[in-house]
Every structure is written in structure tokens, then in C-alpha cells.
N, C-alpha and C positions, 0 to 999 in steps of 0.2 A: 320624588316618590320612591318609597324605599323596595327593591327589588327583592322577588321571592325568589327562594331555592328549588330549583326544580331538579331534577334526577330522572335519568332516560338511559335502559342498561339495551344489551344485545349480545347473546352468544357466540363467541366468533373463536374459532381454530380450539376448541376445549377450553377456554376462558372465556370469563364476563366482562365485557367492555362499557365501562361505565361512563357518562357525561354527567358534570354537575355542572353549573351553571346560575348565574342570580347571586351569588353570595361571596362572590371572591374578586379582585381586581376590577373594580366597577370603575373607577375613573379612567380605566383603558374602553377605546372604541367598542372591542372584546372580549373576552376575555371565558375559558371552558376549562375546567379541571378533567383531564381523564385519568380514568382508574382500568388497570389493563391487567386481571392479577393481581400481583403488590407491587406493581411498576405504577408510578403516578406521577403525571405531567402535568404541569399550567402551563396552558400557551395562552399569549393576550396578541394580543393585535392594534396599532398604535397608528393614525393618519394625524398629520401636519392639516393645518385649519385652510393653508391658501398653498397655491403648487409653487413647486422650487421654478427655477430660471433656469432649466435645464435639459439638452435635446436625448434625454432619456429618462426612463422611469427611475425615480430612486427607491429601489424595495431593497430592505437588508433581512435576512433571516438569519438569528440566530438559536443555537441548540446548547443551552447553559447546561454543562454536568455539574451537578454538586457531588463532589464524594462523601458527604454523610450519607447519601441515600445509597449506597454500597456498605456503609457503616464503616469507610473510612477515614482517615487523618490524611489530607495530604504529607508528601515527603517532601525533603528539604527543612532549609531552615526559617522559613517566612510561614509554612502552616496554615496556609489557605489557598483556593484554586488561582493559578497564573492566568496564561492564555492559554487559549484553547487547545484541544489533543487533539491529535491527529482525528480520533472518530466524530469528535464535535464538529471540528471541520466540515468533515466530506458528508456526517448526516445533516449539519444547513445546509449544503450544497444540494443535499439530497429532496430537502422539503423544496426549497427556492425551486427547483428545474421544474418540478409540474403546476408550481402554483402560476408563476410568472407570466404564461401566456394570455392567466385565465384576467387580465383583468385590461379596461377600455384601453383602445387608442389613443396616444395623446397626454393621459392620465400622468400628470407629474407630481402630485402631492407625495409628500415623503412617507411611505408606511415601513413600519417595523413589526418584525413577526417576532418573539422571544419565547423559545420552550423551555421551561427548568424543570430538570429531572428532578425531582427529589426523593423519588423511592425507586428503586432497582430492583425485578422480580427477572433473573437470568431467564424464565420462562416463557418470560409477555415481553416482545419485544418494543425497548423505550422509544427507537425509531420509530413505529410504525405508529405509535401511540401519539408521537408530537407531530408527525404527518395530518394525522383525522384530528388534532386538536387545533392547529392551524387552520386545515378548512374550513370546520364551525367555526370558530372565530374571530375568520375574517367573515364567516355567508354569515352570520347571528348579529355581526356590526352594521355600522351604517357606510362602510368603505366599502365603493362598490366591485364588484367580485364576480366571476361566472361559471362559480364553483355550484357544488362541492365537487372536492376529490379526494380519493383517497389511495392506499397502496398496499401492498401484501407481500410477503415475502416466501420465499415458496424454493421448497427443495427437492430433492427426489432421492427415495434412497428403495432400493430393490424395485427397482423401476415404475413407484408409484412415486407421484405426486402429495407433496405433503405443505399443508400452510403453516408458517410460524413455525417452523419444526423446532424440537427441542435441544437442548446442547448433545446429546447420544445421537438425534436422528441427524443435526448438522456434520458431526464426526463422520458417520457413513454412507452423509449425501454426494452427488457427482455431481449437482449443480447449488449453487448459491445465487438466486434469484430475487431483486426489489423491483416491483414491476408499480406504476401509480398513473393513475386516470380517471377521468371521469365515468360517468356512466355509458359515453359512446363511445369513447376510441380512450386507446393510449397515448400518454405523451412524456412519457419516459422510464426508462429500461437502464438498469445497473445491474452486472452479473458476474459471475464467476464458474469458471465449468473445468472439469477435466475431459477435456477434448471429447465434447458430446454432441453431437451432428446437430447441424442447423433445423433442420425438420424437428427433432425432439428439444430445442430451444425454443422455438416458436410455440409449439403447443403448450408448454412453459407459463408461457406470455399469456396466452389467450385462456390456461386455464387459471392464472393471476387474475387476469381482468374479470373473471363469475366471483370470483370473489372480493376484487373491487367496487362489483356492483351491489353485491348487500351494502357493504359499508357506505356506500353513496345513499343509498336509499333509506339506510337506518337515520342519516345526516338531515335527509331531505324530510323527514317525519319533525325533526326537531324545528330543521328551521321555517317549515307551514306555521307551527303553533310562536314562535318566540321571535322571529328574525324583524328586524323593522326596516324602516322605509331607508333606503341608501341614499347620502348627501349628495345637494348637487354638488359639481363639481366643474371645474371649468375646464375644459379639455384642449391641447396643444393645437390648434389649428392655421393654417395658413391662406390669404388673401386667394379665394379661388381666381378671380378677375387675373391676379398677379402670375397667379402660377397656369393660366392657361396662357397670357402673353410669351412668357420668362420659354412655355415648350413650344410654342411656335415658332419660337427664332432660332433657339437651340438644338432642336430633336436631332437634328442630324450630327452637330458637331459633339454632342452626348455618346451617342452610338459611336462615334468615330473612336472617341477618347476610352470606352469602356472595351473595348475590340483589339484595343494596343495588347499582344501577348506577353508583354515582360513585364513583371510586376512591379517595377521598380519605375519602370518607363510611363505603364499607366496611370501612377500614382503621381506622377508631375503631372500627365498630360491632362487627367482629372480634377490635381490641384490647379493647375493654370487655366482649365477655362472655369473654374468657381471664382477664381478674381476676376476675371474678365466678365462675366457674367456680374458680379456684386459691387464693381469697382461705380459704376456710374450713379448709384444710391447713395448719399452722402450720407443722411440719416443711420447712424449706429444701431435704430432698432428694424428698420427700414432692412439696412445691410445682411444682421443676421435673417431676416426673415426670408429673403433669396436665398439665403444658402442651405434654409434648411427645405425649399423649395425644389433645390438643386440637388439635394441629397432624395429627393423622392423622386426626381425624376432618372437620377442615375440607379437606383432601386427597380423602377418601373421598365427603363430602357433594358436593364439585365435581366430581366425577367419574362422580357415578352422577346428576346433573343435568346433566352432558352426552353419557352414553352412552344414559340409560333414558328422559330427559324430552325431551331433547334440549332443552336452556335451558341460556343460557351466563349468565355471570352480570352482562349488562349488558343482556341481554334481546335479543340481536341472534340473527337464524339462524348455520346454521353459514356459507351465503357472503357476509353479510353485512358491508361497512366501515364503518368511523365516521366523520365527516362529517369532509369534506377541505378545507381553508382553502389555496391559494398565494397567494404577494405577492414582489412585488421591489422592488428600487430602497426597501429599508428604511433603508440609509447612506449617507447624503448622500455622503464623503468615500473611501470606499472605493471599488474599482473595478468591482465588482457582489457581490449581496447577493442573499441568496432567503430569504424565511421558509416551510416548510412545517410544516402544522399536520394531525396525525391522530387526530381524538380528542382525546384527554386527553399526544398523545405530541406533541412539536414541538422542529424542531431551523434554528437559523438560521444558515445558510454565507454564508461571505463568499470572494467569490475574488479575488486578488490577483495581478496581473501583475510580471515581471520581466524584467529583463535575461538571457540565456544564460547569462553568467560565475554568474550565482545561484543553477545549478542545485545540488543535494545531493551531496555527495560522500559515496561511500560505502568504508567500509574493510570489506572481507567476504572470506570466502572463494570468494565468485562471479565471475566474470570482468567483471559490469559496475561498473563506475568510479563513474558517477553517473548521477542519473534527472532529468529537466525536467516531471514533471508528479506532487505531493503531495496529497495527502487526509488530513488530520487530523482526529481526534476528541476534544471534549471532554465530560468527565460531569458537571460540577461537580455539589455536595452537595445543591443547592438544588430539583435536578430531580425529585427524589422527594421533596420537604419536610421535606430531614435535614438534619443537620449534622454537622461531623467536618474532618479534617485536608486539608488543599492541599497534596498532592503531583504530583510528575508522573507521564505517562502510565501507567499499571501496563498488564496484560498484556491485559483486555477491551479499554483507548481503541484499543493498538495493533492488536488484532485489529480492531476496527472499523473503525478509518482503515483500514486496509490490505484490506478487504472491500468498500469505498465505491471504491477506490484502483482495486481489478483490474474493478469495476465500470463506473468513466468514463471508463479509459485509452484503452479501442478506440475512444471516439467524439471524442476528442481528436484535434486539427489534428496533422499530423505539424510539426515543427522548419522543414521547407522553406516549408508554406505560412502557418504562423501563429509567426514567431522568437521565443518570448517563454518564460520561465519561468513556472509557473501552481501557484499553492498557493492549494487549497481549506483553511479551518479552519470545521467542521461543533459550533457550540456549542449542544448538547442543555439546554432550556431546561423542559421537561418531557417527563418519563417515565411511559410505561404502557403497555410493549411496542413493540418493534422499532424501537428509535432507529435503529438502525444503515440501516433501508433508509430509512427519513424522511433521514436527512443524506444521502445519495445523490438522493432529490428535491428537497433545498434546495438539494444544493451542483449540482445539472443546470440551476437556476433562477438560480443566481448565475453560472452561466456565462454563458447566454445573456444575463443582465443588463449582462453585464461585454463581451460583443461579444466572447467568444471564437467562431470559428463552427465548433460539434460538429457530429458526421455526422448523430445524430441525439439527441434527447430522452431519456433513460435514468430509469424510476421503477423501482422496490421494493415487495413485501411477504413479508410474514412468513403460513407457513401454520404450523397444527399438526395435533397429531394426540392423542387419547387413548384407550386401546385397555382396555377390560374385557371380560377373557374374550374372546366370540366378537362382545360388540360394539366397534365401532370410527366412530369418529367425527372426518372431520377437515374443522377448522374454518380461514376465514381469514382473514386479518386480525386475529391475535391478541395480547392483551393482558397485562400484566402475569401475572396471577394466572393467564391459561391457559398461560404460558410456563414458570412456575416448578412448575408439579402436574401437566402435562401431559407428554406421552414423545415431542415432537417440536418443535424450532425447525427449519422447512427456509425457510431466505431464497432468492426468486429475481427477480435484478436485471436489467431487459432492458429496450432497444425496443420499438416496436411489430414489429420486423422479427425477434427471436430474443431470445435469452438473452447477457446479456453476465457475469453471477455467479451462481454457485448456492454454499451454505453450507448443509450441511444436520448435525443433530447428534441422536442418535437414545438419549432413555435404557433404549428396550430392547434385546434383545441385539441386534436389525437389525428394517429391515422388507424387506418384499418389491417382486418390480417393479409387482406390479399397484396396491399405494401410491403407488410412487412416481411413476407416471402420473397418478394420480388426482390427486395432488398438485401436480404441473407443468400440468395444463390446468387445475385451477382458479385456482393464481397467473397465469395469462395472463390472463384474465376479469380477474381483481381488479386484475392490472398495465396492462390497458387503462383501466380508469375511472380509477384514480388518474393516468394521462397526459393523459385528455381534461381532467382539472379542471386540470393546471400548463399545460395547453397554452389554457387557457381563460385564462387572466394572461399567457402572453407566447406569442404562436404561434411564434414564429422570433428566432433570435440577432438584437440591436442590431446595426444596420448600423454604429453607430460608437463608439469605447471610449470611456470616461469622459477629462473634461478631465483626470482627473488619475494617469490610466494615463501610460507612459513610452509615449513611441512609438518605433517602432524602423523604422528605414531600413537595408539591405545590398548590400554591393559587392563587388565579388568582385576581387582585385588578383592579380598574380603569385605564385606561391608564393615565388620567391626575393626579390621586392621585401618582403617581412613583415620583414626585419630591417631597413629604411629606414623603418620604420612604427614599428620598437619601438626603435630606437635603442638605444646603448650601458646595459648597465644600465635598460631602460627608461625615459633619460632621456624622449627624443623623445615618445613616446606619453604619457606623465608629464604633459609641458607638454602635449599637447594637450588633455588631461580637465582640467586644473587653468584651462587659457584656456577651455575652450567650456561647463564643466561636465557632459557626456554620459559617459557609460561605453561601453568598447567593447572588444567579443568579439572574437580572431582565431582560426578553426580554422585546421588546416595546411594544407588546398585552398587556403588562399586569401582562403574568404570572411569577412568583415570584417562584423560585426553594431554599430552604432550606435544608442544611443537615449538618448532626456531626452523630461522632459515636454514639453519647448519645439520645436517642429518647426524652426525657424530655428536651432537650435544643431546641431542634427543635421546642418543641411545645411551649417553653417559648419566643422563638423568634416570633413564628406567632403569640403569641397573643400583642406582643408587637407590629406586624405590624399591625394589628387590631387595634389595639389603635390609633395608627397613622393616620389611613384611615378612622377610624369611624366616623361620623359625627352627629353631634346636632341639634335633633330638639325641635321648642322651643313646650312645652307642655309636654314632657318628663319628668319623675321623674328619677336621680340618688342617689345612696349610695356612696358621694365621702367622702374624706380624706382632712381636712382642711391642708393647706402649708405655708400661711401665715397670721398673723393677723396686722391689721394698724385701724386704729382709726375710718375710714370712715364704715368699714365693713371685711368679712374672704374671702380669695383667696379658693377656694375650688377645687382641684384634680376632673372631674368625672371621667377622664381616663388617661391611657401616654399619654402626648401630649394635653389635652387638661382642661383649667383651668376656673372660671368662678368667677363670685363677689357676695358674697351674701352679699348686705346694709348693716348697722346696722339696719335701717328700717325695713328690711324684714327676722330679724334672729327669732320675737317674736310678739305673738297679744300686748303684751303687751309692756311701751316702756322701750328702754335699754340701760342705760349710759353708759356701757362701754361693749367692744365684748367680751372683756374673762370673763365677767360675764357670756355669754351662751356656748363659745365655744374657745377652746384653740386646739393647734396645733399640728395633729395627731389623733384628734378624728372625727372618721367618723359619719356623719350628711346626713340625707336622704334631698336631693333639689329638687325642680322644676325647669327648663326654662323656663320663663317667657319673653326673649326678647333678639337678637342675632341683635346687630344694624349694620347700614353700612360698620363699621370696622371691624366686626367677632366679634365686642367683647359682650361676654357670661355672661348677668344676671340671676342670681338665685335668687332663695326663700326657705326658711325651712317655712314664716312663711304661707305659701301657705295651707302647708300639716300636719299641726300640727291638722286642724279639723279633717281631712281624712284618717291618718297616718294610722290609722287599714286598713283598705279599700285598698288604694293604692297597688299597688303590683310594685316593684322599677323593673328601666331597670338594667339588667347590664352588 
């Protein structure tokens, strides 16, 4: 039956948010056009007919940019989109985190979510646009779902509250807020702040979620009228008969083995009673099905030992950190370094200065070009005592660099007062919970090592949360094993002055505001000690960068003199890096950025561009350097770049047959300009100032 088009708009942030539906991508489970402005998404929505063989859900979300929808050509030489950018990335990261909780128990059929941009209105943001297309998508399919949800992005600039703010109002907001949930609670939080108090972060939140709730409700109007009946589905289940025997015999020795404090130690002691426990089942299907029996009962054991006993399993209370180790100046040769150590988690940054010209060039549908301040994260295998394949970044490194990223940007030098390009690389060395705020403390310690000078100090921690029934418990500062069984990772990165990142990811359907306070004033507590211990290793940025930082010097020149600076084809500037060795940046103002490790090269370069720039007037006296001699008169050097004729006529009062009777080449001779004609070209005199020559005081 062939399906109608239907159309369902709603006014949201000063735009028309539009759904179409019925006429597009029909062979998907899903499938909803949004129109946001001139920003326009498909998102469809994709389930597998019978579930994978697998002890987790497999849901992939991806967020397709096309750059036509920007109106442009990709770069390069292949001319069509690679793999994904960095923003595609971390916005599937962004839809996946609140959809993921919302769907059954058990549920292993393969679903795929795909947004494709194809029209970009910089006003309607495309995030937020494939967020609500996704929800319809999957609630208007027959995959079953416990949506809808949706999400808002929310700024503040002269201390109001603004949704969707515009590229003007993002420029002069203190916060950059993605907040997404359902209509009852939240269940996830991505942000950015310039050190703005925890109390006006949460109101933030909670004024996100009112406007969450229209778009829930606008969603919930569509899918009354259009949504259909959800497939059955066969859902992961295990032999209850089996798993009430498998906990009567084990409960204790579970409990025992989850209580072991070293994370290393509990992880055999874990692994060895799941053989022991699976060994006497011969049957291969038989087998897995205890172990995955064993995995809910070691879930269930840690759970009701931290809601009923209140014992975590390293023996710490709930506000409890793990002893905190800082150090710097780890690399001899690099240009600052920090090791921070938490526990059993440790992540060592190294930060590396550069030139301007070495900023990241970015090809995206956003309107910025490139960025001069990176954070990257590495996992290697080694971090959790495994082994496996060396690939690049996958989709957690990115989301972490890029959490570390919006974390240390506000307390970074602007461009005017510190010229330099600055990449942090955060290589997690050991894992057991919240690497990601640990390299935010290493890479804050490798700043100040390195003599960048930040506004101020920025640490991290990880709180959680686990919630049975009516009890509830949250803990902070947590660890591997509370991360993975527990229903909350809320990260929050700040000064001592506010909040500069919050991350928060919720596996239940939401929590509520009086958590989420609870949870912001105890990461202040725990983000104050963990500052006083790196402040206790370095109080304040090095006063001076490493010998083997580039140093940078700038000048600021006429804007129209820059084409005497870059010369034809950039020959000119060419020879200048190729004679002085320095690299050098021209913005279109003007200003001229120079640096090398060698301060004497830098200065040998500017005077060279001086030379270039300088200009002639005629009445001027120089001390140049004769270059050439010819019969008419000498070519006379007064500066690089600029040369001039002294006559034969005008080398002497008296007269002179031949030039190198007064002057031969290489000997410096003091001139006058006497006359700069239509063509530039530069006449001199010696025999001007031969009366004078005492008197005279030369330019030079």
C-alpha cells in the first residue's frame, strides 16, 4: 500500500521545525525528513529481522555530513567525503548516548540509525535536527523503543538563557550547553562553560529540559496518529531455574571475589570463579548461558553492596578519592609534560608548541576554517593489561580528546597574548575509571610546565550513581567496575572559580534535578582536593618555555606592504625561511608572526622584513654598500631590497673619469636621496654631503 505524505511543523527557538514523513526512504523500518530552517536531515532507522548472538545490544548511530549541503567540494585529491570529522563523530556519539537506554532489555537485533545532512542553515542547528529525527524514527517504526526524545542546546549570553543561539549570540555566550531527554528526566548532558558556577549550570539543564518537553510532545502528536504496532521480538533471556541454583551456591564466593581491592587481582579472582562456576556444563550453549548468568549475578552482588551495605568494592566511602600522585618536567626534550596518577587510572600529556601557520585546518560544514588549541587522546591496549590491534582513534579516543578539549580551551591564552599553536596528546598509561578527566589533569600540568600562561588550573572527576529501587547511592570518584554496572558516568571539569565541562550519560531513563545537584556539589569538593594535590607540584605556569620550544616574535607591517614581504610566487619570503631558518605567519591586518628555536634568527628575519617594508625618502642620508659599478655611475645597497644610482656626476665636487677611481665594490659610502622619479627609481649623491659629512648624522 503505497504510503501518504504527511507534514507536521512546530515553532521552536525563532524557526520552523518541520517533519515530513510517508514519501521518503520507505524500505527502511523508518524513516522522517526534518526541515530546521534550511538545515534538512533524513534520518531512517534500520532493525536486523532475527537478533545477533551477542551479550550486548548492537545499535550503531551514524551522523553522514555531506558537504554539498554547505555548498561545498570536498579537498584533497579523491573529491568526495572520507571518514568522518571530528563533529560527525562526537554528534553520533551525541544522538547514541540518550537514545541507547531507551530501548528493551535483552533486545539484540542489530539496529542502525543514519542522519544525512544535506542542507546546512548555520542557524538551525543540524545536531539537534538529527537528534528529533532519530527519535521519530525509531517511535514511528516497528523497532521497539521508549522514546521519544529529544534535546536543546542552550546558551547564555548577558545572563539570560538562550535556545539554539545564533553564531553572534554563541560568540558572546559563557556557556555551550546539549542537554537531551525525555519528557521526565534527563539522560544526558554535554557542555562547555567559562568557569560558571555549578548552581547556574544546572538551571541550564533544567531550563534545557522545558524545552525538551515541547519537542517530546510535538513528537508524541505525530506518533498517536502515524506510529504502528512494534515487532515482536525475541529478548536475551536466561534459564531462571539455572540462575536461581548457579546463586545459591555462589553468592558468597561472588561477593568475595567482587570486594578483592586491586583491580587487577579482582579481575582474575572474577575470572577464575566464572570457570569454575561454567566448567562442569559441557554443552557450549549450556556454557555461555552461565556465564552470562554469572555476569548478572556479579552486576546484582555490586549493586546491593553499594546501595544496602554501602561498600564499594575497593573499600573507599562513597566521597571518597584514591590517592593522587602529580609530577612534570617527565620529558626531558619535549616542551612540557605532566604525569597524573589516580589510583590505579594515570594518563601522561605532553604539550607541544607551534607556529600559527600549524594550526588544524578544518573541512566541515561549520563556518570555522581551523582551531590553534588540540587535545588528544590515546587508549593504547596496554592500559587495561590486554592486547589486540593498533588502530586509529575510534569513536570513545575522539569523544575524550574532544571533552579534555572544551574543558581547557576557556583557560587558554587568547592568539594576541600567547602566538603559538598548542597540542596537547593525553597517553593513558593505566586504566580504572575516568581516564578522560585524569588527561585533563595531566594535560593542565603539561601546560603550566611548558610556560603556557592559563587563566587558571582546570582538574576533573568522575561521579556516579546506582539506584535500587528507593535506594540510591552516589559515589565519587569512580572506578572501572562502578562505571560499567553502575547507571551513571557524570564528568565535571572546572577551576577552582566554576565549571568549565560537564559530560554527563544516564543508563536510566533520566534522573532528576535534586541528583543532579547533589552531584555537582559533591564533584566541587572532590575537584577542589584533586587541584590542591597538582597545585602542590607546580603552583603557577614557568615563567619561561623550554630551550626547545620555537620562540615567536611579531610585527605588525602595512597591510598593502605584505605583497613586498611574499614576493612573486613567494619567491621573496621563500629565501627569507630558507637564509634564516624561522617560519613565518602573515594575517591580512598585517601582523607578521616569526619564530625558531633560535632568538637571533628571529631577530635576523625581522630586520630583513624591515628592509623590505622600509621606505625612501628623498632628503634622507644613508650608509649603503656599493653592488655594482658601470661606467655611468655605482649601484648603491641603502638596505635589503632596496638599491639606488649614485651619477658619476654626483660621486665628487670635483670631476671624475672613471668610478672606481672613488669608489669600488663593497665599500660603504655615506648618500643622500636627492630624487625618487615616477618609476621608483632611487637617485643618490655622496657628492651632496662631502661639505656636510661631519654634521650629517646618517639614517640607518
Amino acid at each position: 500500500m503505497e504510503q501518504e505524505k504527511k507534514t507536521y511543523s512546530i515553532e521552536w527557538a525563532g524557526q520552523t521545525l518541520t517533519v515530513e514523513t510517508g514519501h521518503i526512504a520507505k524500505q527502511a523500518n523508518g524513516a522522517v525528513m526534518i526541515r530546521y530552517g534550511d538545515t534538512v536531515v533524513l534520518s531512517t532507522v534500520t532493525a536486523s529481522k532475527e537478533p545477533k548472538d551477542l551479550p550486548f545490544f548492537p545499535l550503531t548511530v551514524n551522523y553522514e555530513e555531506r558537504l554539498y549541503a554547505a555548498g561545498k567540494i570536498p579537498g584533497g585529491f579523491i573529491k568526495r567525503e572520507g571518514r568522518p570529522s571530528e563533529t560527525a563523530v562526537l554528534t553520533s556519539r551525541l544522538i547514541d548516548r540518550p537514545i541507547r537506554p531507551l530501548f528493551p532489555d535483552g533486545f539484540r537485533n542489530d539496529v542502525q540509525v543514519i542522519n544525512m545532512v544535506m542542507s546546512v542553515d548555520q542557524s538551525a542547528s543540524p545536531e539537534i535536527a538529527a537528534m528529533v529525527g532519530s527519535s521519530l524514527a525509531l517511535s514511528l517504526s516497528d523497532i521497539p523503543f521508549y522514546g521519544p526524545v529529544s534535546g536543546a542546546i542552550i546558551g547564555r549570553v548577558d545572563g539570560e538563557f538562550v535556545v539554539n543561539p545564533s553564531e553572534s549570540e554563541a560568540a558572546r555566550s559563557d556557556i555551550e550547553l546539549t542537554v537531551a531527554g525525555t519528557k521526565d528526566a534527563i539522560n544526558m548532558v554535554e557542555a562547555g562553560a567559562d568557569e560558571v558556577p555549578e548552581e547556574t549550570m544546572l538551571e541550564g539543564i533544567m531550563f534545557g529540559h522545558e524545552e525538551i518537553k515541547r519537542l517530546v510532545e510535538f513528537q508524541e502528536g505525530i506518533i498517536r496518529e502515524l506510529g504502528q504496532e512494534k515487532m515482536e521480538v525475541q529478548l536475551s533471556q536466561t534459564d531462571k531455574d539455572l540462575e536461581e541454583t548457579i546463586r545459591s551456591q555462589f553468592q558468597d564466593a561472588v561477593k568475595e571475589a567482587v570486594m578483592v581491592k586491586d583491580k587487577k587481582e579482582r579481575d582474575v579472582a572474577i575470572q577464575e570463579l566464572k570457570t569454575q562456576i561454567s566448567e562442569p556444563y559441557e554443552d557450549e550453549e549450556q556454557q555461555s548461558e552461565v556465564k552470562d548468568i554469572f555476569e548478572k549475578l556479579v552486576k546484582a552482588e555490586f549493586r546491593r553492596l553499594i546501595t544496602e551495605e554501602h561498600i564499594r568494592p575497593d573499600g573507599r566511602g562513597p566521597d571518597d578519592i584514591r590517592q593522587l600522585t602529580s609530577e612534570v618536567d617527565i620529558l626531558p626534550r619535549t616542551h612540557g609534560s605532566g604525569l597524573f596518577t589516580r589510583g590505579q587510572t594515570q594518563a601522561l600529556s605532553i604539550c607541544t608548541l607551534g607556529a600559527l601557520g600549524e594550526v588544524q585546518i578544518i573541512d566541515g560544514l561549520g563556518t570555522e576554517t581551523s582551531k590553534r588549541f588540540l587535545h588528544h587522546y590515546n587508549f593504547p591496549n596496554f592500559s587495561v593489561g590486554e592486547t589486540g590491534p593498533i588502530r586509529g582513534p575510534g569513536r570513545r579516543e575522539i569523544g575524550h580528546g574532544a571533552l579534555g578539549e572544551r574543558a581547557l580551551e576557556k583557560v587558554v591564552p587568547s592568539e594576541e597574548e600567547f602566538p603559538y599553536t598548542i597540542r596537547l596528546v593525553s597517553e593513558v598509561l593505566e586504566s580504572n575509571g575516568s581516564t578522560s578527566q585524569a588527561s585533563i589533569c595531566a594535560s593542565t600540568l603539561a601546560m603550566m610546565d611548558a610556560g603556557v600562561p592559563i587563566k587558571s588550573p582546570v582538574a576533573g572527576i568522575a561521579m556516579g550513581l546506582v539506584k535500587e529501587g528507593d535506594d540510591l547511592a552516589v559515589l565519587t570518584d569512580i572506578q572501572g567496575m562502578e562505571d560499567a554496572l553502575g547507571d551513571m558516568d557524570f564528568k565535571v571539569a572546572g577551576t577552582a572559580d566554576g565549571v568549565t565541562a560537564l559530560q554527563m550519560d544516564i543508563k536510566l531513563a533520566g534522573i532528576d534535578r535534586e541528583v543532579l545537584e547533589f552531584a555537582l556539589k559533591r564533584a566541587k569538593v572532590a575537584r577542589m582536593k584533586v587541584l590542591e594535590n597538582m597545585l602542590a607540584t607546580i603552583s603557577e605556569t614557568r615563567g619561561e618555555l623550554s630551550p626547545y620550544a620555537p620562540k615567536i616574535m611579531s610585527m605588525h607591517i602595512k597591510p598593502e606592504k605584505i605583497r613586498d614581504v611574499i614576493g612573486p610566487s613567494g619567491k621573496t619570503i621563500n629565501q627569507i625561511i630558507e637564509d634564516t631558518g624561522v617560519k613565518i605567519d602573515i594575517e591580512q591586518d598585517g601582523t607578521v608572526f616569526i619564530s625558531s628555536t633560535e632568538q637571533d634568527k628571529n631577530e635576523e628575519a625581522k630586520k630583513i622584513i624591515e628592509d623590505l617594508i622600509r621606505e625612501v625618502e628623498p632628503g634622507e642620508t644613508y650608509l649603503g654598500k656599493v653592488k655594482r659599478v658601470e661606467k655611468f655611475g655605482a649601484f648603491v645597497e641603502l638596505f635589503k631590497g632596496k638599491e639606488g644610482l649614485v651619477h658619476i656626476s654626483q660621486l665628487n665636487h670635483e670631476r671624475v673619469n672613471k668610478v672606481e677611481d672613488v669608489v669600488s665594490i663593497g665599500d660603504e659610502v655615506m648618500v643622500k636621496v636627492t630624487e625618487i622619479d615616477n618609476q621608483g627609481r632611487i637617485n643618490l649623491s655622496r657628492k651632496a654631503l662631502l661639505a656636510k659629512e661631519s654634521s650629517d648624522t646618517p639614517s640607518q
